[in-house]
C-alpha positions as CSV (number, residue, x, y, z in Angstrom):
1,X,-62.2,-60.0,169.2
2,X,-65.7,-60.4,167.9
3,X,-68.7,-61.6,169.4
4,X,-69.9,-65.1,168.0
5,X,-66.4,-64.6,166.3
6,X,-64.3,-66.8,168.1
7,X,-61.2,-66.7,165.9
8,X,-61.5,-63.1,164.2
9,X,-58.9,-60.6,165.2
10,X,-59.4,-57.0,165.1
11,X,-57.1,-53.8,165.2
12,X,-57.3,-50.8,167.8
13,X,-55.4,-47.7,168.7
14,X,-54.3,-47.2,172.3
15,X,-52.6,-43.4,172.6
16,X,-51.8,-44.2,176.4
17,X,-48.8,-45.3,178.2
18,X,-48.4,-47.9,180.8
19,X,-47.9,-51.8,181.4
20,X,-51.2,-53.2,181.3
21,X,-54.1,-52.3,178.9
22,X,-57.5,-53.1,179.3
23,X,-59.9,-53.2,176.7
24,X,-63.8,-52.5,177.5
25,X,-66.7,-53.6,175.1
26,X,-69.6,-52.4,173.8
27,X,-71.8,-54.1,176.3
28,X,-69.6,-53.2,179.3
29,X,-68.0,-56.4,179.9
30,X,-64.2,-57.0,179.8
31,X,-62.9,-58.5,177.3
32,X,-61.5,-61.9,178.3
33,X,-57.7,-61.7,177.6
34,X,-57.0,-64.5,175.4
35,X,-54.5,-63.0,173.4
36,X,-53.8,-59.6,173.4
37,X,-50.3,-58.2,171.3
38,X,-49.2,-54.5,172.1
39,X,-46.6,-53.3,169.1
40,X,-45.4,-49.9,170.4
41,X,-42.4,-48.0,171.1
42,X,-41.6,-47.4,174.9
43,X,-39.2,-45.1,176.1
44,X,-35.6,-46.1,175.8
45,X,-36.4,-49.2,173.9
46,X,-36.8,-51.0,170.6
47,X,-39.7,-52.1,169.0
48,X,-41.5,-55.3,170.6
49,X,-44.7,-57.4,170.6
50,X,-45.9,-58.5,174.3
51,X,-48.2,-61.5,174.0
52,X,-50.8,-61.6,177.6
53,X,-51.8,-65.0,177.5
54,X,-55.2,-66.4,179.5
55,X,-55.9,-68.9,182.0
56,X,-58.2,-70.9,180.2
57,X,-60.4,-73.6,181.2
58,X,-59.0,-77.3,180.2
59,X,-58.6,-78.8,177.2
60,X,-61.4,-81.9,176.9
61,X,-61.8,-84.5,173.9
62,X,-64.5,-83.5,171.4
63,X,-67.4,-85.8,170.4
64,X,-67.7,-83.8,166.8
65,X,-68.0,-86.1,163.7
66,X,-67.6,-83.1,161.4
67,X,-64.2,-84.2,160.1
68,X,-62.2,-86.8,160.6
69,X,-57.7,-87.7,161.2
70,X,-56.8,-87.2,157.3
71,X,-59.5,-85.6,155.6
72,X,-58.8,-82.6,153.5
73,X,-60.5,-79.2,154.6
74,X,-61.0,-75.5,153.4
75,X,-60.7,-72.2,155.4
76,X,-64.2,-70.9,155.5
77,X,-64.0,-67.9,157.0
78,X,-67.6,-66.3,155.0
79,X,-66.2,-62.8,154.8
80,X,-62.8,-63.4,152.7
81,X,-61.1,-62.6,156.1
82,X,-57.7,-64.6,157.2
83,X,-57.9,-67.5,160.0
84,X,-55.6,-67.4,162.9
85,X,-54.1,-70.8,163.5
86,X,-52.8,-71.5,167.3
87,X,-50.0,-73.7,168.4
88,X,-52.6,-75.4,170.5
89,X,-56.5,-75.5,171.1
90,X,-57.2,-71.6,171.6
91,X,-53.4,-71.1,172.3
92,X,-50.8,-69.1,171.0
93,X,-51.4,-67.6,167.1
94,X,-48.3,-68.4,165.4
95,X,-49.7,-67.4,161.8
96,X,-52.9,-67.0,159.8
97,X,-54.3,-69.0,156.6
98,X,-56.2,-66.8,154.3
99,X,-60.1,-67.6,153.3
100,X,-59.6,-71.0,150.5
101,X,-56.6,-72.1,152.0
102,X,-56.5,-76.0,152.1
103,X,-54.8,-78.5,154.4
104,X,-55.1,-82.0,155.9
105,X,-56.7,-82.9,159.6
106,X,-54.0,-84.0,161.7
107,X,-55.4,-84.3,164.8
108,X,-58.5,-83.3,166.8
109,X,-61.1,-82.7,167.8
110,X,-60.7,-80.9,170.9
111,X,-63.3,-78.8,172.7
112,X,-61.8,-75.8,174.3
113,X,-63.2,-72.1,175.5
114,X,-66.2,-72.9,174.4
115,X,-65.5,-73.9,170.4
116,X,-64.5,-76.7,168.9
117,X,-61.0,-77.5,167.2
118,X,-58.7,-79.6,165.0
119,X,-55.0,-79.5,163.7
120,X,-54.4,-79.0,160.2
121,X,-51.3,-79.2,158.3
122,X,-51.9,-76.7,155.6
123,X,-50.2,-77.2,151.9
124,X,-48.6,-73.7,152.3
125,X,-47.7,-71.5,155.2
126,X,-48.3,-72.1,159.0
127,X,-50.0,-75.4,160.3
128,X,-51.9,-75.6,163.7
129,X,-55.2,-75.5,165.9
130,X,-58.3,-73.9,163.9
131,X,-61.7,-73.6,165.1
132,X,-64.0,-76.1,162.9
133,X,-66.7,-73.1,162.5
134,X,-64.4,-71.9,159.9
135,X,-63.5,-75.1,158.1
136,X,-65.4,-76.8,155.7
137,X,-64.8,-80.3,154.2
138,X,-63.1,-80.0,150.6
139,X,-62.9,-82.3,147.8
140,X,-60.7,-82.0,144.8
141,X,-62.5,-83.3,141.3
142,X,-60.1,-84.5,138.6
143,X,-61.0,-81.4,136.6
144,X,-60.3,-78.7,139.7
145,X,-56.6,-80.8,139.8
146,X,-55.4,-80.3,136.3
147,X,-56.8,-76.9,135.8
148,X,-54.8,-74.0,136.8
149,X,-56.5,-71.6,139.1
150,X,-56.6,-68.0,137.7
151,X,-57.1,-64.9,139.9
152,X,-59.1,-61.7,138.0
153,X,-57.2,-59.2,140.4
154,X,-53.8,-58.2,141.5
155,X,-52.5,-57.0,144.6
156,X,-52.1,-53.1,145.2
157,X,-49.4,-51.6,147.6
158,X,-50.9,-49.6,150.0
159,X,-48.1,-46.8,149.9
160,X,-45.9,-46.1,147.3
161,X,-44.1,-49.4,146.5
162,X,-43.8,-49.9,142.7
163,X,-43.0,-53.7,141.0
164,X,-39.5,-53.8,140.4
165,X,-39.0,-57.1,139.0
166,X,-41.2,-60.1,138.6
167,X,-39.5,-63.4,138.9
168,X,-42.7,-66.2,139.1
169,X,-40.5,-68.2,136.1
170,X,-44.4,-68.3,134.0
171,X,-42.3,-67.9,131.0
172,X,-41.3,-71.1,131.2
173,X,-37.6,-70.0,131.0
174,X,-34.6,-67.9,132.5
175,X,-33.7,-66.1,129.7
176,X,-36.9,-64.7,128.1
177,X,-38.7,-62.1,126.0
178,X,-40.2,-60.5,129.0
179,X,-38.4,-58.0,130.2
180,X,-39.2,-58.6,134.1
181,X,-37.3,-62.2,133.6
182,X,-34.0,-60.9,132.1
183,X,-32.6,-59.9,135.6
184,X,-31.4,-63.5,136.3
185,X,-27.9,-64.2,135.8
186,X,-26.6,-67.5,136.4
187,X,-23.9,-69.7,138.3
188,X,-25.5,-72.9,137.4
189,X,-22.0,-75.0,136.9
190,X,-23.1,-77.4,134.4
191,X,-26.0,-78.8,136.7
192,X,-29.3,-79.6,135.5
193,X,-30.7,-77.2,137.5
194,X,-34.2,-75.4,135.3
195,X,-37.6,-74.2,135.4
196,X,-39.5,-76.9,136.4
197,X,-43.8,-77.9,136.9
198,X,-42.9,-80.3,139.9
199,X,-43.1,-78.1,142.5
200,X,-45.2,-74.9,142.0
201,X,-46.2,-72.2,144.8
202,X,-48.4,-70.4,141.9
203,X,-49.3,-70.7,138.8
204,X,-47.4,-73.3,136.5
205,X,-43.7,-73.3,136.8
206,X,-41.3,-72.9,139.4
207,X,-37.1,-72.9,139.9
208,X,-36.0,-76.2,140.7
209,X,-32.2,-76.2,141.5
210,X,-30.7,-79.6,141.3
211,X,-26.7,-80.1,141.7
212,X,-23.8,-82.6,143.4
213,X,-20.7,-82.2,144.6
214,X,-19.0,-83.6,141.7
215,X,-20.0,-81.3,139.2
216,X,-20.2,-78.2,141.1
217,X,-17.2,-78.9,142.1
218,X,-15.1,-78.5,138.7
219,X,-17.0,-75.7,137.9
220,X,-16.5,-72.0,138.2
221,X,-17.8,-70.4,141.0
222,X,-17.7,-73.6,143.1
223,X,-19.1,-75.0,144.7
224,X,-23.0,-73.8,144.1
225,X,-25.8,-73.7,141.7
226,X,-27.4,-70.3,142.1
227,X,-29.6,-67.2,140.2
228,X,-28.8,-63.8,140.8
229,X,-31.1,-60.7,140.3
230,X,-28.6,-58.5,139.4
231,X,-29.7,-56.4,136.1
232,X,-30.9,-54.2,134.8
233,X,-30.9,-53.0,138.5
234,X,-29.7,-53.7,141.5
235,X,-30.6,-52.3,145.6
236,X,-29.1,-49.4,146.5
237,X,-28.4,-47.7,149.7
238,X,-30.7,-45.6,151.4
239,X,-33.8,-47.0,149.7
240,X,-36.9,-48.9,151.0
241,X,-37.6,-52.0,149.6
242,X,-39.8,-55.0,149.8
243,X,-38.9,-58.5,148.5
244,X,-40.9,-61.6,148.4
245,X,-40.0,-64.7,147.7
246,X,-41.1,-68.8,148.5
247,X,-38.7,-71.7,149.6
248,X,-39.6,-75.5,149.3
249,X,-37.8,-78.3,150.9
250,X,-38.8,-81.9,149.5
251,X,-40.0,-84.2,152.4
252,X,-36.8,-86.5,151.5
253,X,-34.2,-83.5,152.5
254,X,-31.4,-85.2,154.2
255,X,-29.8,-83.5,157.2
256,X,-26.0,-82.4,157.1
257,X,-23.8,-81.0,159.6
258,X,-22.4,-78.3,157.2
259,X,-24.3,-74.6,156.3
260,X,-25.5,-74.1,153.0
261,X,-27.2,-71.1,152.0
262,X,-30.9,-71.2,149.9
263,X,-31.3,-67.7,149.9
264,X,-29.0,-64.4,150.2
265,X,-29.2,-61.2,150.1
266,X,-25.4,-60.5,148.4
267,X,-23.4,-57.4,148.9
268,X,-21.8,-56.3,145.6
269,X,-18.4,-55.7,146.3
270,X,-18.3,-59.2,147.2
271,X,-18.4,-59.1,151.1
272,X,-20.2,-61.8,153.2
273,X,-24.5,-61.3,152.8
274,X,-26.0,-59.3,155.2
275,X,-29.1,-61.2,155.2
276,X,-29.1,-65.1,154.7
277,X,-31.2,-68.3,155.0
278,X,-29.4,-71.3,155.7
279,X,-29.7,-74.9,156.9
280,X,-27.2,-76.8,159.4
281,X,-28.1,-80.3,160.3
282,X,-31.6,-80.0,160.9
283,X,-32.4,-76.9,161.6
284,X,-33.0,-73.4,159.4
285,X,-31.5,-70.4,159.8
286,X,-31.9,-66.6,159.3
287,X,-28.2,-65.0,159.8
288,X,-27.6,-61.1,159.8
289,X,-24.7,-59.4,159.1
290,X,-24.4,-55.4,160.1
291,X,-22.1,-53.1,161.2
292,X,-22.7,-51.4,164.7
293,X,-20.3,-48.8,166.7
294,X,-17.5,-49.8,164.5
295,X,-18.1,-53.4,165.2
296,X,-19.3,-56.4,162.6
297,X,-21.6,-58.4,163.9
298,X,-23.4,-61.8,162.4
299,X,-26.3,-63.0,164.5
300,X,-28.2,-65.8,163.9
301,X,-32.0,-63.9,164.2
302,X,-34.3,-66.9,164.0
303,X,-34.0,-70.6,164.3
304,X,-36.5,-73.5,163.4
305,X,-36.6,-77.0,162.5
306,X,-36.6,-77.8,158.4
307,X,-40.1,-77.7,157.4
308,X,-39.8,-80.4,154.5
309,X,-42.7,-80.6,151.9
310,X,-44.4,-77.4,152.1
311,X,-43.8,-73.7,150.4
312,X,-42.2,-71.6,153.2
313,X,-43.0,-67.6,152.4
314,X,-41.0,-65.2,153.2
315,X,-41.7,-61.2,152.9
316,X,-38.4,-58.6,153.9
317,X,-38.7,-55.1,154.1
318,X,-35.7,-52.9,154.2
319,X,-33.8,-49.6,154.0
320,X,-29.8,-51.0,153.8
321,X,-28.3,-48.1,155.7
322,X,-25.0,-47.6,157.5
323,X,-26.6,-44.6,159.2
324,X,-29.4,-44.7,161.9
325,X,-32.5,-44.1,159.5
326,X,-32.6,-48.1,158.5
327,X,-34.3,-50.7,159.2
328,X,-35.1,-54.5,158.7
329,X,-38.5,-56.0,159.2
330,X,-39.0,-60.0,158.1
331,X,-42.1,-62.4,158.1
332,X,-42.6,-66.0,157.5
333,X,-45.6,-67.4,156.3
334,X,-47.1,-63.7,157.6
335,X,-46.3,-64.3,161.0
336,X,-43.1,-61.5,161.5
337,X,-39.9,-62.6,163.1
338,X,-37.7,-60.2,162.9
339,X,-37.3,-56.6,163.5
340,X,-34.6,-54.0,163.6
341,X,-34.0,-50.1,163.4
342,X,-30.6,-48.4,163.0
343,X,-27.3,-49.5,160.7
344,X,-28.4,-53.0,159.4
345,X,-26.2,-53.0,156.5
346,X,-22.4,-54.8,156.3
347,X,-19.8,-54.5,153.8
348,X,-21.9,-52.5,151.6
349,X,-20.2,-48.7,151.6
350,X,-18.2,-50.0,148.8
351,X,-20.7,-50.2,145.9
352,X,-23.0,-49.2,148.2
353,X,-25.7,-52.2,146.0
354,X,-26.8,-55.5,147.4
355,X,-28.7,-58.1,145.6
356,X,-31.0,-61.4,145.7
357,X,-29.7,-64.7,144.9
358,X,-31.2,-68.1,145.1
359,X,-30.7,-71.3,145.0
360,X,-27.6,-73.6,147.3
361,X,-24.4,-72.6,148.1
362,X,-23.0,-75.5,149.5
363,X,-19.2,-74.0,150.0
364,X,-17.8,-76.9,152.6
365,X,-17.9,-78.7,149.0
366,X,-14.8,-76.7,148.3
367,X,-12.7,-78.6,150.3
368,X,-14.1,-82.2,151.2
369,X,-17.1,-84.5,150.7
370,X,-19.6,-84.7,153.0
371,X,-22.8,-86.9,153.9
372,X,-25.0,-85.7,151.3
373,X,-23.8,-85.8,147.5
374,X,-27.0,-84.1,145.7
375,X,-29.1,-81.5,146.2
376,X,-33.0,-80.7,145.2
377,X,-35.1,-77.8,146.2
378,X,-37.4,-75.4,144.6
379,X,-38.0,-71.3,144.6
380,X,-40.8,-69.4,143.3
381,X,-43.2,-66.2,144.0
382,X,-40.0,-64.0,143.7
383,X,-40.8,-60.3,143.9
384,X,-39.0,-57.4,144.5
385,X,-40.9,-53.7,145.1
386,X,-39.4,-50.6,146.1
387,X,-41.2,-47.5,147.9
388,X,-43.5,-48.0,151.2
389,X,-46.7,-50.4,151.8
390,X,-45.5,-52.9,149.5
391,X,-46.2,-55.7,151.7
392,X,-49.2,-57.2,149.5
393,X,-47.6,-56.1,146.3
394,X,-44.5,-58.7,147.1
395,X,-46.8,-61.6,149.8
396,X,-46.3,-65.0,147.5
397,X,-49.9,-65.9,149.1
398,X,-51.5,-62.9,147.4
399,X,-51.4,-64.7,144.1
């Protein structure tokens, strides 16, 4: 926390052990424990994040006319640095926007702890409570709408994670000249599934998969319309890697009560996929698969409603191991939800490879209609690194 900084967020080592910390600043006053997150390893237990949350004084209705319910805004942080955004006024932070990031007022204001805040729903990533210091009203010429915006530098990794493959569909095709597109093979079953400039995460183009039961159905491979990064390489065992990749759900998704997968992580001997994102009626899923004391397990990891019309982000980071070295780290829109050390792999000693695939795999289809006869969503920002501190090298909102 920084002074006159109500919404900045700083780092700090604590080489101590107990329950409570305390942290002490520069002019000898406590620091009011508004949020404090310890990430540590204790004795005889996983990894884990303890949130200490504050009794803080009450919420009160705002008299600022700085913005107003629908108006479009811009992070402003000053410095480039990332905004928190809270689930309330000065409450929990459930992810952060970075500096530029644009989003609609919702609801507000509300004066709380001293600063002044409003609810945004933000075009990509994580929507909640920001402080208005760091927002700034934001209007969109016709020129700044039709013009792509261009970045003049690239993310780094910050270890030794090297680009693997590159799958952001600029070339305006599957099959391409350039060699980091010609990974992507295909179970598209006759449906008009393409590369498409409706819905974009970056740049121009993006994966649009669009398919019905009828003609998935008759195809091979039934019943799904998928991509698979399977050449010129796929993930071995024993590896670290980093993959990135960006989801979006149009607002007119229609619930069903059958799982359908938009995202896998496939096993290439054919085995269920340790690692997949799903929807069942109207929720979304992450579902792991590993193998533990001789035991499969498949646990559903993480759980949320469908977040329709918006780019949802998700970074992994994994060593698929059937030995106690692995490990199995995921974020959404930057905010990590799931952790895990030890054998995270299943069904993969056979080939010992697994691999990315996108798209829907809709596989009650096999055997019988049900509510929903089409499907529409989009995928793009698909990255895959391998080596450590790869997280920036593969984040879709570090381009």
């Amino acid at each position: 926390y920084q002074k006159n900084y109500p919404d900045r967020t700083k780092n700090i080592s604590v080489n101590k052990t107990g329950r409570y910390i305390r942290v002490q600043l520069e002019d000898k006053q406590i620091l009011h424990m508004s949020e404090v997150e310890v990430y540590g390893e204790l004795a005889g237990q996983s990894n884990q994040v303890t949130t200490v949350e504050s009794k803080s004084v009450d919420t009160q209705t705002s008299n600022s006319t700085t913005f107003k319910t629908g108006q479009t805004v811009k992070v402003n942080t000053g410095d480039g640095s990332k905004l928190n955004v809270r689930s309330s006024a000065n409450g929990t932070a459930v992810g952060k926007q970075a500096d530029g990031s644009v989003g609609k007022i919702t609801s507000g204001p509300t004066d709380k702890a001293g600063y002044t805040w409003w609810k945004v729903n933000f075009d990509s990533g994580s929507d909640g409570w920001a402080v208005e210091k760091y927002l700034k009203k934001h209007t969109v010429s016709a020129t700044t709408a039709s013009t792509p915006v261009t970045t003049t530098s690239k993310p780094v990794s910050n270890g030794t994670a090297k680009l693997l493959f590159l799958g952001d569909f600029e070339t305006g095709g599957i099959q391409a000249a350039d060699k980091y597109h010609d990974g992507w093979g295909q179970q598209l079953n006759n449906n008009p599934s393409k590369v498409t400039t409706e819905q974009v995460r970056a740049g121009k183009y993006a994966w649009k998969t669009d398919f019905n039961r009828i003609s998935s159905y008759y195809g091979s491979n039934k019943p799904r319309s998928e991509l698979m990064k399977t050449k010129p390489n796929m993930m071995s065992l024993d590896t670290e890697y980093w993959i990135g990749l960006s989801v979006y759900i149009p607002k007119d998704w229609k619930a069903d009560s059958v799982h359908e997968i938009l995202w896998q992580m496939h096993g290439a001997d054919g085995a269920s996929p340790p690692l997949d994102f799903r929807t069942f009626d109207d929720k979304m899923y992450l579902v792991h698969r590993y193998e533990s004391n001789g035991k499969n397990n498949t646990d559903t990891i993480w759980q949320s409603s469908i977040e329709r019309g918006k780019w949802i982000d998700f970074i992994i980071n994994v060593k698929w191991s059937g030995k106690e070295d692995g490990f199995l780290n995921i974020w959404k829109n930057e905010n990590k939800i799931y952790s895990l050390k030890g054998d995270v792999g299943f069904g993969l000693n056979g080939s010992g490879h697994t691999f990315l695939k996108i798209g829907d795999y809709k596989w009650r289809w096999f055997t019988s209609p049900t509510s929903v006869t089409r499907r529409v969503l989009y995928h793009d920002e698909i990255r895959i690194a391998e080596g450590s501190g790869g997280y920036d090298l593969v984040n879709p909102g570090s381009y």
